[in-house]
MARMARNU-850797 format. One record per residue (C-alpha): x, z negated, y negated; residue in one letter; chain. Coordinates in steps of 0.02 Angstrom, whole numbers, plus 50000, padded with zeros to 5 digits. Layout:
residues N
+-------+-------+-------+---+---+
:  east :    up : north : r : c :
+-------+-------+-------+---+---+
:     X :     Z :     Y : a : A :
...
+-------+-------+-------+---+---+
END
This chain:
residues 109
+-------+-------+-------+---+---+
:  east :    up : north : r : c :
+-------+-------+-------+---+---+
: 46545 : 48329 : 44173 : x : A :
: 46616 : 48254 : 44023 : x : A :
: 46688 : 48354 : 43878 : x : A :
: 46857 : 48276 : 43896 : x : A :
: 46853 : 48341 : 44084 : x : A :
: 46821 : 48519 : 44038 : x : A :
: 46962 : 48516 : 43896 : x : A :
: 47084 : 48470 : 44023 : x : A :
: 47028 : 48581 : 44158 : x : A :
: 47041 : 48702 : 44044 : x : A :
: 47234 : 48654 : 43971 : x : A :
: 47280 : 48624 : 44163 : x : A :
: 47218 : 48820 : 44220 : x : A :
: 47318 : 48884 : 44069 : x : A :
: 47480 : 48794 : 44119 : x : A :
: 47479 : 48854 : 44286 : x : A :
: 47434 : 49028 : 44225 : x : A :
: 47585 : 49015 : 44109 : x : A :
: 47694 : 48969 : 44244 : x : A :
: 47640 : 49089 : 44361 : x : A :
: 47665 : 49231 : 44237 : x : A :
: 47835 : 49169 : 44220 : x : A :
: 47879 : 49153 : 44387 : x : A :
: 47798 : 49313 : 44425 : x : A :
: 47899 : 49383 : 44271 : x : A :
: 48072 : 49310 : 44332 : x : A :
: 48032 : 49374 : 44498 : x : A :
: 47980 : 49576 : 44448 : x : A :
: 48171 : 49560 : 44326 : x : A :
: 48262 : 49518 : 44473 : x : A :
: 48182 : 49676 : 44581 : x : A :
: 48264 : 49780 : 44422 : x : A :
: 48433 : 49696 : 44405 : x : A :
: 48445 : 49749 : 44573 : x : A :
: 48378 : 49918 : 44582 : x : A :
: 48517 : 49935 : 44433 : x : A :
: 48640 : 49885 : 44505 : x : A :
: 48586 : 49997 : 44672 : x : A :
: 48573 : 49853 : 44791 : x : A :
: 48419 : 49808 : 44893 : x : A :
: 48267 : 49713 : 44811 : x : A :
: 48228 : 49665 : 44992 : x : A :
: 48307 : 49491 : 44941 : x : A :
: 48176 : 49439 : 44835 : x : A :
: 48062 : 49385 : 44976 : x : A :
: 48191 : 49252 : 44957 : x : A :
: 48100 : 49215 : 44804 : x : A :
: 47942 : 49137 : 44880 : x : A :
: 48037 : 48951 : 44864 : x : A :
: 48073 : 48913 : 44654 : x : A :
: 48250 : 48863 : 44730 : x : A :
: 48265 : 49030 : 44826 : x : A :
: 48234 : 49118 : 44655 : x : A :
: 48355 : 49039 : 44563 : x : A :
: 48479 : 49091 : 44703 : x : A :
: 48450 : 49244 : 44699 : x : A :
: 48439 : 49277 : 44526 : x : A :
: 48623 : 49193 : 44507 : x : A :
: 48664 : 49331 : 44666 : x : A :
: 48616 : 49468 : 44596 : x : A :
: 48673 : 49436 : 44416 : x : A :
: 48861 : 49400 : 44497 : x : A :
: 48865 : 49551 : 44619 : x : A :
: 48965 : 49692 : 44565 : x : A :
: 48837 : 49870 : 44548 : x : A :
: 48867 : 50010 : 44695 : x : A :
: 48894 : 50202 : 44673 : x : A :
: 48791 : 50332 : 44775 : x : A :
: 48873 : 50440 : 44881 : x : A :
: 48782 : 50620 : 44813 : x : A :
: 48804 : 50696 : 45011 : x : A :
: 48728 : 50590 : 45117 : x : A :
: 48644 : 50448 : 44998 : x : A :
: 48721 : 50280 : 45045 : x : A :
: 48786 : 50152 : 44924 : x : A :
: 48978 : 50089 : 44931 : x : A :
: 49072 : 50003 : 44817 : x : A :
: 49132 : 50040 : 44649 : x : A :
: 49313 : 50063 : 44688 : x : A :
: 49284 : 50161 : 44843 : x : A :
: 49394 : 50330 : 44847 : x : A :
: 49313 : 50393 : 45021 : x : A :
: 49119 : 50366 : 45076 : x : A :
: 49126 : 50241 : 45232 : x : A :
: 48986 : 50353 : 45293 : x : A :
: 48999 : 50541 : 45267 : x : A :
: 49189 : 50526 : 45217 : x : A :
: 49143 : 50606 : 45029 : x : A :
: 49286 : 50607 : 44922 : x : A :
: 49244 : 50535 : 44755 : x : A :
: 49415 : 50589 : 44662 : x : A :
: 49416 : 50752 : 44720 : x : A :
: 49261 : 50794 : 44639 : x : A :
: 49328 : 50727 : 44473 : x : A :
: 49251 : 50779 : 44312 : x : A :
: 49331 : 50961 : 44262 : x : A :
: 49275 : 51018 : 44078 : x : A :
: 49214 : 51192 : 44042 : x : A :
: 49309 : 51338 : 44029 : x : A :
: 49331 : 51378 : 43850 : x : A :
: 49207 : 51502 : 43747 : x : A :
: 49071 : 51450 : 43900 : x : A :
: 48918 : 51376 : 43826 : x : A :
: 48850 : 51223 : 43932 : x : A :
: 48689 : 51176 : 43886 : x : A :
: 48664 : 50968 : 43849 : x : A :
: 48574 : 50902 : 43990 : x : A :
: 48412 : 50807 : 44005 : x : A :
: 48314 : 50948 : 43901 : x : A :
+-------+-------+-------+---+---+
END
């Protein structure tokens, strides 16, 4: 083997490891848009194809996020007043501050 064939062996495995990074990359930020926006990252098997990614990508980046119904753990829209599942009522369980002289400790401590 020539030295010129081993430089560009060389150059040639680090492109495709670059792009394969990437596409692995583009692929894993797709999986958390969606897990964000509490829709499935089932559709990334979509992303096998280059063109499929893209696709999907676009999808997921246009789709509106969901809200988790806290009784019985399904996703419906944003707007939704009623769970199409459990019937839940979102606005009845609206936020209702403290009585006053009642200490609430901050959460997440």
């Amino acid at each position: 083997m020539r030295a010129e064939d081993v430089v560009g062996l060389v150059v040639g495995l680090g492109v495709v490891i670059i792009a394969l990074s990437l596409y692995i990359g583009l692929i894993v930020l797709g999986v958390r848009i969606a897990k964000r926006k509490n829709r499935s990252p089932h559709w990334f098997w979509f992303a096998v194809h280059p063109m499929g990614l893209i696709i999907t990508l676009i999808v997921m980046a246009c789709l509106s996020p969901l809200k988790r119904c806290p009784r019985c753990a399904q996703t419906t829209q944003q707007a939704a007043r009623l769970c199409g599942f459990c019937g839940y009522d979102f606005a009845a369980t609206a936020y209702m501050p403290p009585p006053q002289g009642v200490y609430v400790s901050p959460g997440g401590y």
